[in-house]
C-alpha positions in Angstrom: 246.5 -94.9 37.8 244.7 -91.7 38.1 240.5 -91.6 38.3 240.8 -90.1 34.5 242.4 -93.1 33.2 241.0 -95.9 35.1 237.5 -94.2 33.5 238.7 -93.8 29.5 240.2 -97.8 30.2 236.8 -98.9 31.6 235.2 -97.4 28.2 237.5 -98.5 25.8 236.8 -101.8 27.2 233.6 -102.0 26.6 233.8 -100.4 23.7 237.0 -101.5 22.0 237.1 -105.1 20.1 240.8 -105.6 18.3 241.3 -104.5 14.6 240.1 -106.1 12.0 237.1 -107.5 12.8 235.7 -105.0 10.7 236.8 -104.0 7.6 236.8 -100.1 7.5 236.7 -99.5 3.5 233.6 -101.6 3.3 229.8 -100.0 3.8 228.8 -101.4 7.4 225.4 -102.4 8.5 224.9 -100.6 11.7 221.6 -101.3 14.0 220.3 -99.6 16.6 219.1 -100.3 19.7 217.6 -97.0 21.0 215.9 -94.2 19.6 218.1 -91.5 20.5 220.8 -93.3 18.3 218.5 -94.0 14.6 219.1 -90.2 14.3 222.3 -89.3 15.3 224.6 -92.7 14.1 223.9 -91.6 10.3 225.8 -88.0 11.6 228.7 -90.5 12.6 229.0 -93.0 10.1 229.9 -92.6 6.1 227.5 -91.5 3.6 227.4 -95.4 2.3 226.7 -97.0 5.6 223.6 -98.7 6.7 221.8 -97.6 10.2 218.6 -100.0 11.3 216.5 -98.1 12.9 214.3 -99.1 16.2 211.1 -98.8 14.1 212.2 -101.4 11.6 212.9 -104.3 14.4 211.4 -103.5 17.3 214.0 -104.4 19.7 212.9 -108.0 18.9 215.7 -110.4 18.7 214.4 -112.5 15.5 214.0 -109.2 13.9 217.8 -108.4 15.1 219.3 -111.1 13.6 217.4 -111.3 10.7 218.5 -107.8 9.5 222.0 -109.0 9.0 224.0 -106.5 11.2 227.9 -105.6 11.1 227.1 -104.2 14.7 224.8 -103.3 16.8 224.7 -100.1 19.3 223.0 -100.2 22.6 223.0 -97.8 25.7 222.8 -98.6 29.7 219.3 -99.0 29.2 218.9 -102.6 27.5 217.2 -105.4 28.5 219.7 -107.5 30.3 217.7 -111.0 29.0 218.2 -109.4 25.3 221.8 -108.2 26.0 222.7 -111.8 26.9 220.5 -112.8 24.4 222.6 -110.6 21.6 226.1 -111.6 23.0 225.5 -115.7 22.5 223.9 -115.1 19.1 226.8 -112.1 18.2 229.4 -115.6 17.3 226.8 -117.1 15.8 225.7 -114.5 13.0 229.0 -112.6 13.2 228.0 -108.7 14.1 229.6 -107.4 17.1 228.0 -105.1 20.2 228.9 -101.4 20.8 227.7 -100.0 23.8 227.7 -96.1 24.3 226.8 -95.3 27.8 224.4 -92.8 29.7 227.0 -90.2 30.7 227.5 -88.5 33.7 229.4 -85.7 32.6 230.4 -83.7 29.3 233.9 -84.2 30.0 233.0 -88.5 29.7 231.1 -88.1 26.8 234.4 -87.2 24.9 235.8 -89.7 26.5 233.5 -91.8 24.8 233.7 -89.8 21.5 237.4 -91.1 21.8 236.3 -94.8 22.1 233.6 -95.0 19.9 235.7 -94.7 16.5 237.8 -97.5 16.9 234.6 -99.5 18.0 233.0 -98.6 14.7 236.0 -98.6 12.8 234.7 -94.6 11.7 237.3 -92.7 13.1 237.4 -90.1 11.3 233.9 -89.3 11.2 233.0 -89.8 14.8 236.1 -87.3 15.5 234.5 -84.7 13.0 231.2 -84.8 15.1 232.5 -84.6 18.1 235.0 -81.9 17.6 231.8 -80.1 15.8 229.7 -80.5 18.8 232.3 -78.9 20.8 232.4 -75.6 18.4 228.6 -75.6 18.7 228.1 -75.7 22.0 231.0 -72.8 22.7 228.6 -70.6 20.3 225.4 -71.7 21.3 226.5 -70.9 25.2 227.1 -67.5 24.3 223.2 -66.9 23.9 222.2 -68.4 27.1 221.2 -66.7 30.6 224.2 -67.4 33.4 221.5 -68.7 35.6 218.8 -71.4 35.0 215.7 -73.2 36.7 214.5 -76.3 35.0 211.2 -78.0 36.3 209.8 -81.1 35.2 206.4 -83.0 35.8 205.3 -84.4 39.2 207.8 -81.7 40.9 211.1 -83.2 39.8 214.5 -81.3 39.0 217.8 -81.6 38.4 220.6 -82.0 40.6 223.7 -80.2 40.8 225.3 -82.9 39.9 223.8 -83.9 37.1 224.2 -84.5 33.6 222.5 -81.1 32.8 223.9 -79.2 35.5 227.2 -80.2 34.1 226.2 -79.2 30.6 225.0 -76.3 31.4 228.2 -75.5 33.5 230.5 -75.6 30.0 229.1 -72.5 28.8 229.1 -70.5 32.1 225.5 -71.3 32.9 224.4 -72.0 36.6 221.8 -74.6 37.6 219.7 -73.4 40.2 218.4 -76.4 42.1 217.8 -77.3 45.8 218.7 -80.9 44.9 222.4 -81.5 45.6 223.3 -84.9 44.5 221.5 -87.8 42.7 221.2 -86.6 39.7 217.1 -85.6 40.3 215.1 -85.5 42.9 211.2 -83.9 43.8 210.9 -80.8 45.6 207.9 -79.1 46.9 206.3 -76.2 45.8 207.0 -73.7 48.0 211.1 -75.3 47.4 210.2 -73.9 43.7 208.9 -70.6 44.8 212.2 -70.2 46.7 214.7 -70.2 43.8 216.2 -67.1 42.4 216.4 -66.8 39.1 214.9 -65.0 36.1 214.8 -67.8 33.6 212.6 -70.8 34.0 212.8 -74.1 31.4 209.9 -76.4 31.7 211.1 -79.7 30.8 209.2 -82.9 29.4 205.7 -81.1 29.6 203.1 -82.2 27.3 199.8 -80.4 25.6 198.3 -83.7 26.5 196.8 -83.8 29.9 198.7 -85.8 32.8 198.0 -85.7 36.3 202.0 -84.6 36.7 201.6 -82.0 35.2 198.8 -80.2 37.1 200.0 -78.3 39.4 201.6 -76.1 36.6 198.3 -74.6 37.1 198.5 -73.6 41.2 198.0 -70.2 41.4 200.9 -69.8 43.4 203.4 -70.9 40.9 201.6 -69.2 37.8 202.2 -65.7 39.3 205.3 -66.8 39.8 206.4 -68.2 36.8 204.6 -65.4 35.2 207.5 -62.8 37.1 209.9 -65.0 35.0 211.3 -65.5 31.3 209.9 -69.0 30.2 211.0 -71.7 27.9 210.5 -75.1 27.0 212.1 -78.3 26.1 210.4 -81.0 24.3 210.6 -84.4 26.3 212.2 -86.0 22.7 215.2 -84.1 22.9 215.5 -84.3 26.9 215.2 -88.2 26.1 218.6 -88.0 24.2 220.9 -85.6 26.5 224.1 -87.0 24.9 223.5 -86.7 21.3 221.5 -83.9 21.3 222.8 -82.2 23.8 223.0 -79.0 21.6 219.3 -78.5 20.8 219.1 -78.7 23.8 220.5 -75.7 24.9 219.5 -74.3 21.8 215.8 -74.8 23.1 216.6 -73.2 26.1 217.5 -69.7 24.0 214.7 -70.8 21.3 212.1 -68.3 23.5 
């Protein structure tokens, strides 16, 4: 069995529960378990579904059971006590758990796309997204600069083989980075003075103050930038790569 499909049977596994444990023509109840998804599951459900946002329970497993789920969507990033927590009290109170995972690459998160119907029993609509996501990003990667540098607070980038670099590489855009592998990584400042490019995305910063952000301020750097077209990205839409992977790109051109 090839890599590919070892990688589309571990999703679907997680994923998948058999047919009809949900009834597809009726309105489902559908909460979620991270922020990134109380936005983007009304985009991939029906109009007459249901989505429980974070704000309305908290994460709190009371407050999970007592607003009556069909299912409930979480990412890598749960709790393991409340994950083990949910899947005793899933038999007891009937919803089921649908976990959509941190991906590593764009190529994955279809993958995914192709998993996460039949979890939902919203074929159809999770298809429509996805395959709309695709025909976005083709357009929106035709406004972007072929090369990139993308700095965050307290000195951190991204690697080049990282979620974003990979992003970026479906619409012809390089990554510059000195980080290689694991996913991100600090560099120092003279590293950042070293990269060649002519577009520089500040990622995650804040108008608040924060001690990790203040060497933004070293002279050194601001002439530098200063040489350089700037942009930035707010850290709520960095926070959701997956599902909003197209503003982000979009906030890369926004400048």
């Amino acid at each position: 069995m090839t890599l590919w499909l070892i990688r589309v049977a571990w999703i679907t596994a997680i994923l998948y529960w058999p047919a009809g444990t949900l009834n597809a023509a009726e309105p489902l109840r559908v909460l979620s378990l991270n922020s990134c998804y109380d936005s983007w599951l009304p985009q991939v459900l029906e109009t007459e579904d249901t989505v429980i946002p974070t704000s309305e329970h908290g994460n709190r497993l009371e407050s999970i059971i007592r607003a009556q789920p069909d299912v409930v969507v979480h990412n890598s990033f749960i709790s393991g006590v409340l994950l083990q927590a949910l899947q005793r009290a899933a038999t007891d109170y009937g919803f089921r758990l649908v976990a959509v995972q941190h991906p590593q690459s764009w190529q994955e998160w279809q993958e995914q796309g192709k998993a996460i119907g039949p979890a939902l029993q919203r074929e159809a609509t999770v298809k429509q997204w996805f395959a709309l996501q695709q025909e976005q990003l083709t357009e929106t990667g035709n406004e972007l600069p072929r090369t990139v540098a993308i700095l965050m607070p307290n000195y951190f980038m991204w690697a080049a083989d990282s979620w974003t670099a990979d992003l970026l590489a479906q619409v012809g855009v390089e990554l510059i980075t000195p980080i290689q592998t694991g996913q991100l990584g600090q560099v120092e400042l003279a590293g950042v003075l070293r990269l060649e490019t002519e577009y520089l995305v500040l990622e995650g910063f804040s108008e608040h103050y924060s001690r990790g952000q203040d060497w933004l301020h070293h002279r050194a750097l601001r002439q530098w930038s200063s040489e350089r077209q700037t942009t930035s990205i707010a850290g709520e839409i960095a926070g959701c790569p997956a599902t909003q992977a197209i503003d982000y790109l979009e906030a890369i051109q926004s400048d």
